[in-house]
C-alpha positions as CSV (number, residue, x, y, z in Angstrom):
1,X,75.3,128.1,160.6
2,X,75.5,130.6,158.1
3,X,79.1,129.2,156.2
4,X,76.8,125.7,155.6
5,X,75.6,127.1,152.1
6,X,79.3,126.7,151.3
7,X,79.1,123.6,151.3
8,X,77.5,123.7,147.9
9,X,80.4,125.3,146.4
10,X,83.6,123.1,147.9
11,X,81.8,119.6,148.7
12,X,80.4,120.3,144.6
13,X,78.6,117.9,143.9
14,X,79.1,114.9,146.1
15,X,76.1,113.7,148.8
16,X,77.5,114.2,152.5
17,X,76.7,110.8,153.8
18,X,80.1,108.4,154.1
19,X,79.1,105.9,151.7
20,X,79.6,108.9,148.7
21,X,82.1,107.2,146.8
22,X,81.8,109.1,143.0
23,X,85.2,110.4,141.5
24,X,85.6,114.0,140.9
25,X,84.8,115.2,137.5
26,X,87.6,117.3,135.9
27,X,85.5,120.4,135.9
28,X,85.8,120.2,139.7
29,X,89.8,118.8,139.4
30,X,90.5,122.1,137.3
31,X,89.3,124.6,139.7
32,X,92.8,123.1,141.9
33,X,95.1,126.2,141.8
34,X,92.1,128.5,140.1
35,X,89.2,129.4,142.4
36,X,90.7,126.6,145.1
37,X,94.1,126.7,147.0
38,X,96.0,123.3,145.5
39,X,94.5,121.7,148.4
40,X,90.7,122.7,148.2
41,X,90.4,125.8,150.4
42,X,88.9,128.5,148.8
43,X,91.2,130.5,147.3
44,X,89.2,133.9,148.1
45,X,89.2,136.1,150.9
46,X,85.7,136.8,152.5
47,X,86.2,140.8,151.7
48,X,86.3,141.7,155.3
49,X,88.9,139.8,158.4
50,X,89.9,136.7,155.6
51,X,92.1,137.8,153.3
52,X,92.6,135.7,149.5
53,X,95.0,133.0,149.4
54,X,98.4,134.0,147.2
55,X,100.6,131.2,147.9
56,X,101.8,131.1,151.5
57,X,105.2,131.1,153.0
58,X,106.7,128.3,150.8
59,X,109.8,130.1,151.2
60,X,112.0,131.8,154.3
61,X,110.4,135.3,154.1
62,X,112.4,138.3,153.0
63,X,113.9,140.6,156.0
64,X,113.8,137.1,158.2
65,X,117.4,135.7,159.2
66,X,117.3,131.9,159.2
67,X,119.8,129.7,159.9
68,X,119.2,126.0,159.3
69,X,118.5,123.7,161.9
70,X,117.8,127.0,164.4
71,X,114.3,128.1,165.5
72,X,111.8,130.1,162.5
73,X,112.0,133.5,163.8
74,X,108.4,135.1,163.7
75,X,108.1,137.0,160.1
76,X,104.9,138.7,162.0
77,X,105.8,139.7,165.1
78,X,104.9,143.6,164.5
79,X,101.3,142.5,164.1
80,X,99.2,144.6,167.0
81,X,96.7,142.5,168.7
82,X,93.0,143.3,167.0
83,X,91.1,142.4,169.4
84,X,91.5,140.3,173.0
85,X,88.6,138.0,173.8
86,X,87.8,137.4,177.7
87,X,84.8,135.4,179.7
88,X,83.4,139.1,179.9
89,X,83.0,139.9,176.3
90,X,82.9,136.2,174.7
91,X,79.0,136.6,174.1
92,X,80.2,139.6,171.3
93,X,82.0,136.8,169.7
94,X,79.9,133.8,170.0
95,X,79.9,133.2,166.5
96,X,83.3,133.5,166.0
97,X,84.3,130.6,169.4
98,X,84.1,126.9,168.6
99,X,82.2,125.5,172.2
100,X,85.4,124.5,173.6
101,X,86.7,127.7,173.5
102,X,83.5,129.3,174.9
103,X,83.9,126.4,177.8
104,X,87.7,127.7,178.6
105,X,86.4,130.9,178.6
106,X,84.0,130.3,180.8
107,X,85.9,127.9,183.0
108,X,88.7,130.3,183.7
109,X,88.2,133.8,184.2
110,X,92.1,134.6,183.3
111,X,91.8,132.7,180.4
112,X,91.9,134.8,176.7
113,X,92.5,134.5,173.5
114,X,94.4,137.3,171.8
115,X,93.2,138.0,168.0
116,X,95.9,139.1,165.4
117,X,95.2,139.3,161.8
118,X,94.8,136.4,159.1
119,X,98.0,135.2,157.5
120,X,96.9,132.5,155.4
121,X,101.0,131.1,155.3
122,X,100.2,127.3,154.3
123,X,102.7,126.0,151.5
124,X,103.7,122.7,150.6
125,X,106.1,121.8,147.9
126,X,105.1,121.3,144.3
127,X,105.7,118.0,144.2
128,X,102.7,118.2,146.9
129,X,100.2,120.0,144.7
130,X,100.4,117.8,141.7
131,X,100.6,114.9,143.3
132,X,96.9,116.6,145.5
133,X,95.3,117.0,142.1
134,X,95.8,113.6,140.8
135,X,94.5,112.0,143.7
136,X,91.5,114.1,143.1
137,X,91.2,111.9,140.0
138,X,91.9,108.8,141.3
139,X,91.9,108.7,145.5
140,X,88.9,106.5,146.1
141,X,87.7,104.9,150.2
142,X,87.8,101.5,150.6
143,X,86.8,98.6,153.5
144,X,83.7,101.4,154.4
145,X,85.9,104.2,154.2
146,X,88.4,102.3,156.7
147,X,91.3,103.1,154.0
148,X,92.8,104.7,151.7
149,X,93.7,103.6,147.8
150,X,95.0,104.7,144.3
151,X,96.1,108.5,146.0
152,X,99.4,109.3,147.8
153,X,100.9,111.8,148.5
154,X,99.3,115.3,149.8
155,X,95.7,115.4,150.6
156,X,93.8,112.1,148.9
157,X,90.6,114.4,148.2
158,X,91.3,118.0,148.6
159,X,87.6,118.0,147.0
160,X,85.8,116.1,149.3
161,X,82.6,114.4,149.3
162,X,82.3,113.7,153.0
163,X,83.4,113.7,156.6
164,X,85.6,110.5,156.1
165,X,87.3,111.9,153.1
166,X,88.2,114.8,155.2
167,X,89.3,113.5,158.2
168,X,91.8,111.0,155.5
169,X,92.9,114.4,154.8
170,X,94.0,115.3,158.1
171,X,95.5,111.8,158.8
172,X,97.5,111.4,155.2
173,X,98.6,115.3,155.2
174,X,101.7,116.3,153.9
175,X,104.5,116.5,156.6
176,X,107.6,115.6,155.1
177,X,108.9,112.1,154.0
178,X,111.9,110.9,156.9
179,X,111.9,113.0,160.1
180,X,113.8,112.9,163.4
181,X,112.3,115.2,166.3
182,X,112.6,115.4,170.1
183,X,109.3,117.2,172.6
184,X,108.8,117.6,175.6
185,X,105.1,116.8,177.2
186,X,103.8,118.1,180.4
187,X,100.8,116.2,182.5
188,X,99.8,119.7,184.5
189,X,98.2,119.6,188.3
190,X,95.4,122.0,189.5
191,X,98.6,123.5,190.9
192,X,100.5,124.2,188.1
193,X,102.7,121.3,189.1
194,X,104.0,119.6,186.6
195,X,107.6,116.7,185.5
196,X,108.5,117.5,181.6
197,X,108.6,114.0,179.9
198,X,111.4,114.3,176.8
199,X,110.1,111.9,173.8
200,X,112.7,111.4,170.8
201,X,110.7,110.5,167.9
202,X,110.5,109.4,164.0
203,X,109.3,108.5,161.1
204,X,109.2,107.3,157.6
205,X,105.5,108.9,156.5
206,X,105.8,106.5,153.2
207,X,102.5,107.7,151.9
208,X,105.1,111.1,151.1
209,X,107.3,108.4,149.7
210,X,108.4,110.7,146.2
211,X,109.0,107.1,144.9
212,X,105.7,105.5,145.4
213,X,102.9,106.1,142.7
214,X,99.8,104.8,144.6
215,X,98.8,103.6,147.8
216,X,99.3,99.8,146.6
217,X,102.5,99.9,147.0
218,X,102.8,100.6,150.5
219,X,102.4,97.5,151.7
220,X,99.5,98.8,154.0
221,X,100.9,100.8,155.9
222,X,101.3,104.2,156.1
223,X,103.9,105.5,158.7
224,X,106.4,103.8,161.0
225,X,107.1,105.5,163.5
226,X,109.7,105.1,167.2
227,X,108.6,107.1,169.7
228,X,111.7,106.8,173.0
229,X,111.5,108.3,176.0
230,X,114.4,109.9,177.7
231,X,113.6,111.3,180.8
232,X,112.5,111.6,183.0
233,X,114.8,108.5,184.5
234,X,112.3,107.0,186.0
235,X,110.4,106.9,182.8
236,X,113.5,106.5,180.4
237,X,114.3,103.9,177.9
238,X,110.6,103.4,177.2
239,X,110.2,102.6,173.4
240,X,106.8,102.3,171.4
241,X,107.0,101.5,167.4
242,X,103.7,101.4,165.4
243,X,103.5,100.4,161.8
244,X,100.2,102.1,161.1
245,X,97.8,100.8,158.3
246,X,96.5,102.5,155.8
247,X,93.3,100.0,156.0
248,X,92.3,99.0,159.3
249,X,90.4,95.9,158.1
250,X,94.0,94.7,156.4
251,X,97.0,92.5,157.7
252,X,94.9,93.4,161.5
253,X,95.1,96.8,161.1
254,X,97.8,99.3,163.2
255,X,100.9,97.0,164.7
256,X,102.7,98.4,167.8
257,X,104.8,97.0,170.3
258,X,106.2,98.5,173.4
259,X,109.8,98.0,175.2
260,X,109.9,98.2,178.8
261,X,113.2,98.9,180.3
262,X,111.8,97.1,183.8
263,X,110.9,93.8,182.1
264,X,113.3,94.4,179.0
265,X,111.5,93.1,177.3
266,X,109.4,94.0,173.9
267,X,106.0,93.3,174.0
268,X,103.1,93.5,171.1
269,X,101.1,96.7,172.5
270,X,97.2,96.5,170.6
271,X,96.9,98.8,173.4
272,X,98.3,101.8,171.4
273,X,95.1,102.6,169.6
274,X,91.6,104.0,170.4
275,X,90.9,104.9,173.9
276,X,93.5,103.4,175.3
277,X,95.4,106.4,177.2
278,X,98.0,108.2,175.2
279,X,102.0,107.3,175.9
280,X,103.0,109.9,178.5
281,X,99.7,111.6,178.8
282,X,99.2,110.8,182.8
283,X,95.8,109.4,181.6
284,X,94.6,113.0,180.7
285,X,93.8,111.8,176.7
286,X,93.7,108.8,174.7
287,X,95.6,107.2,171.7
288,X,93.8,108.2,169.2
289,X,93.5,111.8,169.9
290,X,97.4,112.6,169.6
291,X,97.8,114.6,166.6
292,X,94.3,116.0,166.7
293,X,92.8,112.1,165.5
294,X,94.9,109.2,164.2
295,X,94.0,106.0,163.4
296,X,91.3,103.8,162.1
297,X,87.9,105.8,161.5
298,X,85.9,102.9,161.9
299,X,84.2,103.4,165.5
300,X,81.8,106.5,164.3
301,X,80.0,107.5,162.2
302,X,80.8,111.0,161.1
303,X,78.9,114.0,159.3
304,X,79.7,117.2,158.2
305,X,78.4,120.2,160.1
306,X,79.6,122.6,157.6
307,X,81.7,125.4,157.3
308,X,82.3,128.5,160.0
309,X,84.5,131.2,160.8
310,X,86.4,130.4,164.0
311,X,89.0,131.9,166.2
312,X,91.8,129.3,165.2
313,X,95.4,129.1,166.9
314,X,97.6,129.7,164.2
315,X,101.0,131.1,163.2
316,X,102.3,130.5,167.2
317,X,106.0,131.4,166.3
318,X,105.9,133.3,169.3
319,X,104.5,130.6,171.6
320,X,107.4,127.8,170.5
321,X,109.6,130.4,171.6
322,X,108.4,130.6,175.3
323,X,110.8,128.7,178.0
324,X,108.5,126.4,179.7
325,X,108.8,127.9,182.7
326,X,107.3,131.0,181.2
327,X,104.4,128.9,178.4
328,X,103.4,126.2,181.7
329,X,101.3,127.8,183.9
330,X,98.1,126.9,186.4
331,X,94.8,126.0,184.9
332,X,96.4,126.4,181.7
333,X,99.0,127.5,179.1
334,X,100.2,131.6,178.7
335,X,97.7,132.9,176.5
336,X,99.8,136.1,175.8
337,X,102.0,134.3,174.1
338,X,99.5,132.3,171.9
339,X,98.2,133.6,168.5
340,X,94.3,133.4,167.5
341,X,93.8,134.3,164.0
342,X,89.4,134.3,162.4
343,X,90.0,131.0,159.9
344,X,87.5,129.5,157.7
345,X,87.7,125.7,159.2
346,X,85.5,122.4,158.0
347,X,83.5,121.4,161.1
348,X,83.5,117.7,161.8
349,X,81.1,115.7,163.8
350,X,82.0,112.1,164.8
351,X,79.3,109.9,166.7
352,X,79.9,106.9,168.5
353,X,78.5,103.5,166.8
354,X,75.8,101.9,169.0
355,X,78.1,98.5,168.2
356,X,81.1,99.9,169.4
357,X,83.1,101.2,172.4
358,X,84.8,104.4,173.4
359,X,85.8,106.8,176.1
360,X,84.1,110.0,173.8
361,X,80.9,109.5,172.9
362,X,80.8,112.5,170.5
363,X,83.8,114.2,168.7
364,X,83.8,117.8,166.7
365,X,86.9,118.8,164.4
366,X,87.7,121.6,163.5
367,X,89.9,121.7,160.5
368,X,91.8,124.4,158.8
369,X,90.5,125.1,155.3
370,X,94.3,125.5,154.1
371,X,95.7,122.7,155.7
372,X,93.3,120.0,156.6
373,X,95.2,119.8,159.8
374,X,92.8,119.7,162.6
375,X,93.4,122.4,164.6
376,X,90.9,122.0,167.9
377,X,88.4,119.7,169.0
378,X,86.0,119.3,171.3
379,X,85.6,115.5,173.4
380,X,82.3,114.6,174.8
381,X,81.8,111.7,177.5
382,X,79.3,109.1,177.5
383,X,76.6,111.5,179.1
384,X,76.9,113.3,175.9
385,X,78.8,116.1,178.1
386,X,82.1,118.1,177.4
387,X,84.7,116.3,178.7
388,X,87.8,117.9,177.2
389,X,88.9,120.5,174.4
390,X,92.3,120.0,172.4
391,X,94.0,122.9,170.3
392,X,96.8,122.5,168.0
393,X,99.2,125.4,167.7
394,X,99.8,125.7,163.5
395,X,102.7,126.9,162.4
396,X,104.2,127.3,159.0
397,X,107.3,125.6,159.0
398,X,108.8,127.8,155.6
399,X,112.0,126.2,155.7
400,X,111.0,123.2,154.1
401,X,107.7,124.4,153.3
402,X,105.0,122.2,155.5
403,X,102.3,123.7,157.3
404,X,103.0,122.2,160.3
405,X,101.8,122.7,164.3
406,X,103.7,123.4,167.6
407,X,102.6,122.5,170.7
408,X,99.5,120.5,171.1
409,X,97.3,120.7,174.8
410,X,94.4,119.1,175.8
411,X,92.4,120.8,178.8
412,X,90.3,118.2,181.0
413,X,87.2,120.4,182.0
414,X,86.3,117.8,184.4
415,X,89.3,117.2,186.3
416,X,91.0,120.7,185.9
417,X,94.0,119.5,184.4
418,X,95.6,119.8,181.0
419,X,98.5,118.0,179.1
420,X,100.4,120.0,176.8
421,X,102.5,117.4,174.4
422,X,104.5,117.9,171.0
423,X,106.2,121.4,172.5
424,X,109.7,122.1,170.7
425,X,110.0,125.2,172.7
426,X,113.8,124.5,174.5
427,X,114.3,121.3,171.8
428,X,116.4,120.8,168.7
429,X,114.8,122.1,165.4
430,X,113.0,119.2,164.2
431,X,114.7,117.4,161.0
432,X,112.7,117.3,158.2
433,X,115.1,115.8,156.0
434,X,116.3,112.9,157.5
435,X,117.1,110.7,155.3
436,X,119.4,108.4,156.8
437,X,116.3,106.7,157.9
438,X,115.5,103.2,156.6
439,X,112.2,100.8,157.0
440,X,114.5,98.3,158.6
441,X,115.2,99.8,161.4
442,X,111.5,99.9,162.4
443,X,111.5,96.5,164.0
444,X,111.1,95.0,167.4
445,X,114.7,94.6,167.7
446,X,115.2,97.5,167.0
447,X,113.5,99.5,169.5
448,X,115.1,96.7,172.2
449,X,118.5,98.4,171.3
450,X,116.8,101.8,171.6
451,X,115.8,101.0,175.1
452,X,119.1,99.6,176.6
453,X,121.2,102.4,176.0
C-alpha cells in the first residue's frame, strides 16, 4: 500500500502492536494545530485530488440560509460530479475502492458511486481541540486496552500508537454532550420491500461532559443512552437503555435492559452487545456494528494496515434530503443521491481471538483521517469470506459544529439484502443541545414509563 510509509510520520514514534502504551512526547503534542489538524490528520493536502486542511465548516457557511432546528441545506450543491465509477470501469480505480465497494460494484451492475471533489468540512468546537491535545499528554489504555483513562473529551489519542487507540477514537469522538433524535431504519427485501421502523433516541455522552476533567470521574461509564421505538405498532413501545462502560473488565462491563410492551415488563438485556443482532435490524447486522463499532474491543486482536486513499461517502447533504420513497430502492440505496469524495482514511484490521466467539471472523475499518469516525467497513464470516459491507454517510453538522454522519446501511452480500438505519431524511432535526436531560432518568423505571405510553 503505498500511503503505509505514512505511517512513520502520524503513528511517530510509537510501535504498532496493542500493548504500545508510551505517552506522547510534546515534540509530537505540538505538531496539534501545526503540521496536524487538532485531531491528528495531516493538515496537508496531497498536491493533487486532497486539498490542505484550513479549518472546516465550524460555522453555518456564508450564502447558506439556516434556520435552527430545520434541515443543513447543502453549502456544495453546485459541485459537478468528477468522475462516476461503475462495475465497468472499477478496475481504473482499484486503488482508490476499499474491497467492499469493489464487491457492491461487482454484485450489482446498477450500482455507482458518484465522485465530487474533497471538502475536508470537519470542525468541532474549541473546547474540543484543547481538551484533544491534552489527552495527547495524558490519555493512556488500561485492562489490555479494554478502556479508556486520564483523557476526556475529543479524541483520547489523536496521535496514536496503535489500532486500539484508534478505534477509542472512533468510539469516544466528539458528538455533542445531551442529544435527543428520532430515525427511521429500513430491513430491505430482494424486492425492495421494505416497513420503516421509527426509533426516538438519547443520550448523555458524559465523556463530552464540559464539567468532567478525566475519565475517573465518570463513574465507568461512558454514555447512557434510551433508544424507544414508535412504530411500527406492532413493534411500538419497545424500550432498550445501555449504560455503556468505559472499561469493559469494570462493574461487568456495558449494562442494558430492555422493556417489552408484551410482557411489560423490563428485563436485564446482556444480549445488547457483540453479535447479538442489532435492535430493529431484522437480523441483517449485529450489536456491535451500529455506529460503524461500539463497544468493548476485547474479542480481537487488531493491527493497523496503514494509510490509503479511498473513495469515502462524505458530505451527503443531499442524500438526508431524499424522501424514502425516492433514497429506498432494490438491491440497494439511490446512489445519485449519495456523495463519494477521495479521503485519506486509517485502515483497520480486527482478527478474531482463537479464545473467543463471534459472528465476523475478520473486520476492516476504514476511518476518516479528520474525524476518526469510521466511515465503511468490511465484515467477513467464519470462512474468512465477505459477508457484509457497512458505509456511513458523514456529514458536517456546522450548526453546532460536529462532524457527524447520516444515514448508516449495511449490504448482506450473502443474502441480498441491506438495512439502512440512523436516516433523518423525513425526521425532526436532531437536538444537539438538549440539555434538559438528566442521568436520572436513565433507569429501568424509567424506560417502563417510556413503554406504556
Amino acid at each position: 500500500m503505498k500511503r503505509t510509509t505514512m505511517l512513520v510520520s502520524a503513528l511517530v514514534f510509537g510501535a504498532l502492536s496493542t500493548s504500545a502504551l508510551a505517552q506522547v512526547p510534546d515534540s509530537q503534542v505540538n505538531r496539534l494545530g501545526a503540521d496536524l489538524t487538532p485531531l491528528g490528520g495531516e493538515k496537508a493536502g496531497d498536491g493533487g485530488d486532497i486539498p490542505a486542511w484550513t479549518g472546516g465548516l465550524a460555522t453555518v457557511p456564508a450564502g447558506i440560509t439556516y434556520t435552527p432546528g430545520g434541515r443543513l441545506p447543502n453549502p456544495f450543491a453546485s459541485d459537478p460530479i468528477k468522475v462516476t465509477v461503475t462495475g465497468s470501469n472499477a478496475a481504473q480505480y482499484a486503488d482508490n475502492l476499499t474491497e467492499g465497494y469493489k464487491a457492491m460494484l461487482k454484485a450489482y451492475p446498477d450500482y455507482k458511486m458518484n465522485v465530487y471533489q474533497t471538502r475536508r468540512t470537519c470542525a468541532l468546537p474549541d473546547r474540543v481541540y484543547a481538551a484533544t491535545k491534552n489527552n495527547a499528554k495524558v490519555a493512556e489504555l488500561i485492562s489490555g486496552g479494554s478502556g479508556v483513562g486520564k483523557g476526556i473529551m475529543g479524541a483520547p489519542f489523536p496521535i496514536a500508537n496503535n489500532a486500539l487507540e484508534m478505534i477509542w477514537n472512533h468510539t469516544l469522538r466528539y458528538r455533542g454532550f445531551k442529544l435527543t433524535r428520532q430515525f427511521a431504519a429500513a430491513p430491505v427485501t430482494r424486492g425492495g420491500d421494505y416497513t420503516l421502523q421509527i426509533v426516538q433516541d438519547e443520550a448523555i455522552l458524559t465523556w463530552s461532559d464540559p464539567s468532567k476533567k478525566a475519565a475517573e470521574e465518570l463513574n465507568n461509564i461512558s454514555i447512557y443512552y434510551i433508544a424507544n421505538t414508535i412504530a411500527p405498532a406492532r413493534a411500538a413501545g419497545s424500550v432498550i437503555l445501555v449504560h455503556e462502560a468505559l472499561n469493559a473488565t469494570l462493574n461487568g462491563g456495558r449494562q442494558a435492559w430492555q422493556y417489552s410492551p408484551g410482557t411489560r415488563r423490563v428485563r436485564r438485556a446482556p444480549n445488547i452487545a457483540y453479535d447479538n443482532p442489532g435492535t430493529n435490524t431484522d437480523g441483517l447486522s449485529t450489536s456491535d456494528s451500529f455506529d460503524g463499532y461500539n463497544g468493548a474491543p476485547d474479542r480481537y486482536d487488531w493491527t493497523v494496515l496503514g494509510k490509503a486513499k479511498r473513495f469515502i461517502a462524505m458530505n451527503d447533504y443531499d442524500a438526508e434530503a431524499t424522501p424514502y420513497k425516492d433514497f429506498i430502492q432494490p438491491g440497494h440505496l439511490n446512489q445519485d443521491k449519495i456523495r463519494y469524495e477521495l479521503r485519506r482514511v486509517w485502515e483497520i484490521e480486527a482478527k478474531l481471538k482463537p479464545s473467543t466467539r463471534h459472528v465476523y471472523s475478520r473486520r476492516v475499518f476504514h476511518n476518516d483521517e479528520d474525524s476518526w469516525q469510521v466511515q465503511a467497513t468490511e465484515l467477513y464470516d467464519g470462512r474468512g469470506q465477505l459477508w457484509r459491507t457497512q458505509e456511513i454517510q458523514g456529514i458536517q453538522r456546522y450548526n453546532v459544529p460536529q462532524c457527524g454522519s447520516g444515514a448508516e446501511v449495511v449490504y448482506d452480500l450473502q443474502a441480498g439484502r441491506y438495512l439502512a438505519l440512523t436516516m433523518q431524511n423525513e425526521e425532526p432535526a436532531v437536538n444537539y443541545f438538549a440539555d434538559e436531560l438528566d442521568v436520572n432518568r436513565y433507569t429501568p423505571n424509567a424506560i417502563r414509563q417510556l413503554g406504556v405510553r
